[in-house]
C-alpha positions as CSV (number, residue, x, y, z in Angstrom):
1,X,0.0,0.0,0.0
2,X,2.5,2.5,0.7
3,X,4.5,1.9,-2.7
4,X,1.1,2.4,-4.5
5,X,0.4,5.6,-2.4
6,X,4.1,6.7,-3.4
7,X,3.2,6.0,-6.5
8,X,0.5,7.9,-6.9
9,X,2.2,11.0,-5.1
10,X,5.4,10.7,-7.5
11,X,2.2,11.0,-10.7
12,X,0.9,13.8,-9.1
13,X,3.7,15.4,-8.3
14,X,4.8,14.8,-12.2
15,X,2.0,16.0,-13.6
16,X,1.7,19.5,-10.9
17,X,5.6,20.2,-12.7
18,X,4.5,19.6,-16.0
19,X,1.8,21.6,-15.8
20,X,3.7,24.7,-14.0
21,X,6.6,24.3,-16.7
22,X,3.6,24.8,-19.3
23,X,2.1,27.5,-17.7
24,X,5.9,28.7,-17.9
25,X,6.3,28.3,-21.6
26,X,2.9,29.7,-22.4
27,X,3.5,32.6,-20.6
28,X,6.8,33.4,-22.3
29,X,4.9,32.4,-25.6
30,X,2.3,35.5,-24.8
31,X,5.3,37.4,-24.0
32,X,6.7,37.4,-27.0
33,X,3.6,38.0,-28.9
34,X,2.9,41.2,-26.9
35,X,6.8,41.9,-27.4
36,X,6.6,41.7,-31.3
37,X,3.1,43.9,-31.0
38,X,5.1,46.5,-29.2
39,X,8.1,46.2,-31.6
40,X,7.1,45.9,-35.1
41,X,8.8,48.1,-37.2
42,X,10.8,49.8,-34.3
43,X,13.9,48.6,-35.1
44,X,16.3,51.4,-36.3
45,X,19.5,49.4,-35.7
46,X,22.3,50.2,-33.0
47,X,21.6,53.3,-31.1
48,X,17.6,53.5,-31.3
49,X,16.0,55.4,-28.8
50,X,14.1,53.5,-26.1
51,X,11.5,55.7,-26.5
52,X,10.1,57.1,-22.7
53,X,10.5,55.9,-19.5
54,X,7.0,54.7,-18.6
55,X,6.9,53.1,-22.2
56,X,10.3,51.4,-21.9
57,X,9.9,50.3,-18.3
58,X,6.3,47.5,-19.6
59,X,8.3,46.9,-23.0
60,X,11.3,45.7,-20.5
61,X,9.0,43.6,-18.1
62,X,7.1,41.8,-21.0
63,X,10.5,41.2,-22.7
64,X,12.5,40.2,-20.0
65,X,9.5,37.5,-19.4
66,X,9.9,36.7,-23.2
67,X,14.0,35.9,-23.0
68,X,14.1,34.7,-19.4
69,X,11.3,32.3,-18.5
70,X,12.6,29.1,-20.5
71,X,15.7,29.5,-19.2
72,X,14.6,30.0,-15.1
73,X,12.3,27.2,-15.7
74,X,14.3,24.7,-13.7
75,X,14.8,26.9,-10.9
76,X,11.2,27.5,-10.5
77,X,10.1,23.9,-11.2
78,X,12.8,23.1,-8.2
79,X,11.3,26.0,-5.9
80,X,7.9,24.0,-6.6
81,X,9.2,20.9,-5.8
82,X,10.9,21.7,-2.5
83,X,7.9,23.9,-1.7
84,X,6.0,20.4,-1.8
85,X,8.1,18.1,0.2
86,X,8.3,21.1,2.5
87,X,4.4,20.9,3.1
88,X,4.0,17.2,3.2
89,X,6.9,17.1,6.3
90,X,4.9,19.9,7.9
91,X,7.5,22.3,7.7
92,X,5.2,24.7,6.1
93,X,1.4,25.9,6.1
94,X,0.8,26.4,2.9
95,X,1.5,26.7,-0.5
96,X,3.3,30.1,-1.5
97,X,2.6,30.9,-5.3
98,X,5.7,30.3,-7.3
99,X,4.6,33.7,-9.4
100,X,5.3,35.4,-6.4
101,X,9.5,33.7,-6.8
102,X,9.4,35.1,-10.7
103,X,7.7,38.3,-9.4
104,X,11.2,38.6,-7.3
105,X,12.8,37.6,-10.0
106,X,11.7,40.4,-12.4
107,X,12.0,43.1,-9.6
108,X,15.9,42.7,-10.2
109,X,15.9,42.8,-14.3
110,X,13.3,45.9,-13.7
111,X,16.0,47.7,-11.4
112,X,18.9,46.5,-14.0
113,X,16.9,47.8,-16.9
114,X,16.0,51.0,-15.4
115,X,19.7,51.5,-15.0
116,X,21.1,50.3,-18.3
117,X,18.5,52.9,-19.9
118,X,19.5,55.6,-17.9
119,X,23.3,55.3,-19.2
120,X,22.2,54.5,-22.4
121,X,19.9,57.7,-22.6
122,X,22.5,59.5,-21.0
123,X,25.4,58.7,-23.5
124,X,23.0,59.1,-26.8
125,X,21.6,62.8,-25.2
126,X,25.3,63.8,-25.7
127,X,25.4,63.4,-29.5
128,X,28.9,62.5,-29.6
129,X,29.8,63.0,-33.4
130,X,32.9,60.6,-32.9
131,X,30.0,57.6,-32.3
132,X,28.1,58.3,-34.9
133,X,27.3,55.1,-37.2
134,X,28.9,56.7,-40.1
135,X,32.2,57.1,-38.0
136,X,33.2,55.3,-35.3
137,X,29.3,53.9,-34.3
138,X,30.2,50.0,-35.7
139,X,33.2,50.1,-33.9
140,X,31.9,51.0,-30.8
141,X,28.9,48.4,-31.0
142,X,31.3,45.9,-32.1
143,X,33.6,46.6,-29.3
144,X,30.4,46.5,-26.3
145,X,30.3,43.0,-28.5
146,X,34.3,41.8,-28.3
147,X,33.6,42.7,-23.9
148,X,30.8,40.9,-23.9
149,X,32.6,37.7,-25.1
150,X,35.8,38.8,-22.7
151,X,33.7,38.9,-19.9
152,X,32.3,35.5,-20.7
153,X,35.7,34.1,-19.9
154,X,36.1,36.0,-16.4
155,X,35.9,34.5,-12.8
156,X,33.0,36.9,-11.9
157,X,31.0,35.2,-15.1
158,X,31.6,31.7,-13.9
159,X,30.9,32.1,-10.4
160,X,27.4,33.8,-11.6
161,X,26.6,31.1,-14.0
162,X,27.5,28.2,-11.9
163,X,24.6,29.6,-9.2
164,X,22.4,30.1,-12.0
165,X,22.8,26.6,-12.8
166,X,22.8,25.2,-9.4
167,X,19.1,25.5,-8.8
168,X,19.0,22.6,-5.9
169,X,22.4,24.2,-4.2
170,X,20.9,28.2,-4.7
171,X,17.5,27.2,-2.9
172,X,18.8,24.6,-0.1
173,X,20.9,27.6,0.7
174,X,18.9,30.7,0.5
175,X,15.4,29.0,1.0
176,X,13.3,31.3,3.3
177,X,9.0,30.4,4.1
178,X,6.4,32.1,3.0
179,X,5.2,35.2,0.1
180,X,8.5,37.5,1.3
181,X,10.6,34.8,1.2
182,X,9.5,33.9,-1.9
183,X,10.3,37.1,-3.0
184,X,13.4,37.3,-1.4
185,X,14.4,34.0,-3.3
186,X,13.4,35.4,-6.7
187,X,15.1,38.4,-5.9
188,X,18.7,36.9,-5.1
189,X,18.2,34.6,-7.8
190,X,17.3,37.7,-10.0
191,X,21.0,39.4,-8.9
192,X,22.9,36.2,-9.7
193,X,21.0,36.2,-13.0
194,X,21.5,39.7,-13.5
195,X,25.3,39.2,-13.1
196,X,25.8,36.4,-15.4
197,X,23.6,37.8,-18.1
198,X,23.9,41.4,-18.3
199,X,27.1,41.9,-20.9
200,X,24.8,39.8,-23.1
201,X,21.9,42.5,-22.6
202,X,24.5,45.1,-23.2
203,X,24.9,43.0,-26.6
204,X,21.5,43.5,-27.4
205,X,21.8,47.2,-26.8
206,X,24.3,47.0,-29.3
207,X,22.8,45.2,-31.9
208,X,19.5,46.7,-31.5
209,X,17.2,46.8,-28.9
210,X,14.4,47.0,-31.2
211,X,15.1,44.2,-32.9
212,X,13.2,40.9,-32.5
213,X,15.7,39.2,-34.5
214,X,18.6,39.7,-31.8
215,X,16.2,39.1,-29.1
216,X,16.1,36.1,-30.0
217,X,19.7,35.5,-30.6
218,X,20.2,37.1,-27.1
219,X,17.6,34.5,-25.5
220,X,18.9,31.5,-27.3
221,X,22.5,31.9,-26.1
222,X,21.1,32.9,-22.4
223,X,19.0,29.8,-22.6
224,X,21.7,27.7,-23.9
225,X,24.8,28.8,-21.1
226,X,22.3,27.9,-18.4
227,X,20.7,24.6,-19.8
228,X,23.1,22.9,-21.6
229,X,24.6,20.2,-20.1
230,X,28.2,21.1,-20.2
231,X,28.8,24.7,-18.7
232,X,32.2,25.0,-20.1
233,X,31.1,24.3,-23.8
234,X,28.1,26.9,-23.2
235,X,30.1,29.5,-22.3
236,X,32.8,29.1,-24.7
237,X,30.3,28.7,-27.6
238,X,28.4,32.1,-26.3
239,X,32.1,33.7,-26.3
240,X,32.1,33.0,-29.9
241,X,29.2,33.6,-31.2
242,X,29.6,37.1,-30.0
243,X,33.4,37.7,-31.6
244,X,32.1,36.9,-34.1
245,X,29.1,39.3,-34.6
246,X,32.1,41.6,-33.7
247,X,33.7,41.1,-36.5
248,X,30.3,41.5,-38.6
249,X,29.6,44.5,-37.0
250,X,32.7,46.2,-37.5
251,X,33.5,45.2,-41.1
252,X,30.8,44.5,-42.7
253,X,27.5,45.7,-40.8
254,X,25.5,46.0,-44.7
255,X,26.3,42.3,-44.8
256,X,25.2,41.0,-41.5
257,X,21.9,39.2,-41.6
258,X,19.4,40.8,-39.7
259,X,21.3,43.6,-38.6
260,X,19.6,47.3,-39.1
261,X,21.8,49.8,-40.7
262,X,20.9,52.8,-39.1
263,X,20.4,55.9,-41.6
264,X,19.5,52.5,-44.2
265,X,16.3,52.5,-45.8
266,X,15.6,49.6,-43.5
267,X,16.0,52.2,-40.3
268,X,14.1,55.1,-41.9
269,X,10.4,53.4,-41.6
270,X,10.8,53.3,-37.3
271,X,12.3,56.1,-37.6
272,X,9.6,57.9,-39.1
273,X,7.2,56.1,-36.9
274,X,8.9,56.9,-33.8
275,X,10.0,60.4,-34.7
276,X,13.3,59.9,-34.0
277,X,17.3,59.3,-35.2
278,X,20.0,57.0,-34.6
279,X,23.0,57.0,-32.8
280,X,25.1,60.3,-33.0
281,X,22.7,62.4,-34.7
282,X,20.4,64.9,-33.4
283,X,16.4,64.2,-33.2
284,X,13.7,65.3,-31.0
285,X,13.1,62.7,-28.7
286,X,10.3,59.7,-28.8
287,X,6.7,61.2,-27.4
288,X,5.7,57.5,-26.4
């Protein structure tokens, strides 16, 4: 009897993971969808403004749960599962919503975002003519790119990456009970993410933060560093990929697929739309 009722416990225990990790993907599927609605023909290339505050802040959220929530979903499905065992000892009274983890979670890439804007803003307000695309803009995208791959190579990036990883070790030793806790947890977690990822996020800046297309890219390399099963090739084959959009973006941006040329015909329809100009150049700002 007690093998059966293990049994039967182990099912639904099963089926309760599967059914979070879809409620996971699905969400990050809506995600994206509202991304791409809010960033269709946006995408000016390297140095588009972000547009407002307010209007950059909800484009952020939604696409930070786009990028991130496939690649957190093994820390959340672990937070779920010693959430469980915790209530069936008695060590807890209830069940704390695992939204209430990611909400923690996003409060960090919300505070990181904020800041990243403000120094981007900052630097673009300046209209530096020395970083203007037709001068040395591709160089300076490309080299944001060439320290992004450096830093993939760097102590602080492994430490990082091996907690992001560690989901069983993170939550064993930073567990706390109840909704704050909860919080807490996604919050941490958040910072630890925060500082493995965020020379890839300055990537995307580089490429184009408008651009689904290097969203995408960004994700897929997040996504594999953290799941694939050897950490060492991950984050060797992330280093790469980024030298070598680099190189692409330094010497031949007109010839890099899906990169946005800004000043190109392919930059002047968001440009239009948004009422503004790329990087280096002077333009009223973004009324969004």
């Amino acid at each position: 009897m007690a093998s059966i009722a293990h049994a039967r416990t182990a099912r639904a225990t099963a089926r309760a993971h599967l059914g979070l990790l879809g409620l996971l993907l699905a969400a990050a599927a809506l995600a994206w969808l509202l991304t791409r609605e809010r960033m269709l023909a946006m995408d000016a290339g390297p140095g588009t403004d972000p547009g407002t505050p307010s209007f950059f802040v909800v484009s952020w959220i939604v696409m930070m749960a786009a990028m991130m929530f496939p690649s957190i979903a093994p820390m959340v499905l672990t937070f779920a599962f010693i959430q469980r065992r915790r209530l069936e000892r008695g060590a807890m009274h209830g069940i704390v919503p695992r939204w209430t983890f990611i909400a923690g979670y996003l409060v960090t890439w919300t505070a990181f975002g904020l800041l990243a804007y403000g120094l981007f803003v900052g630097v673009r307000s300046l209209s530096i003519p020395a970083i203007a695309w037709n001068r040395g803009g591709p160089y300076l995208a490309g080299a944001v790119l060439v320290a992004a791959a450096g830093y993939q190579l760097t102590p602080a990036k492994d430490a990082c990456l091996r907690r992001c990883r560690g989901t069983l070790d993170f939550l064993m030793t930073q567990w706390r009970d109840g909704s704050p806790g909860a919080l807490r947890m996604g919050i941490v977690h958040g910072a630890w993410c925060v500082g493995c990822c965020w020379a890839l996020m300055a990537a995307l800046f580089a490429l184009g933060l408008m651009s689904l297309t290097w969203m995408i890219l960004i994700a897929a390399l997040i996504a594999i560093e953290k799941l694939l099963p050897s950490k060492l090739l991950a984050n060797r084959s992330v280093a790469i990929v980024l030298l070598i959009l680099a190189l692409g973006v330094m010497l031949a941006p007109r010839d890099m697929p899906g990169l946005t040329v800004p000043g190109s015909p392919a930059a002047a329809p968001a440009m239009h739309s948004m009422g503004m100009h790329s990087m280096g150049t002077a333009g009223k700002p973004s009324s969004r």
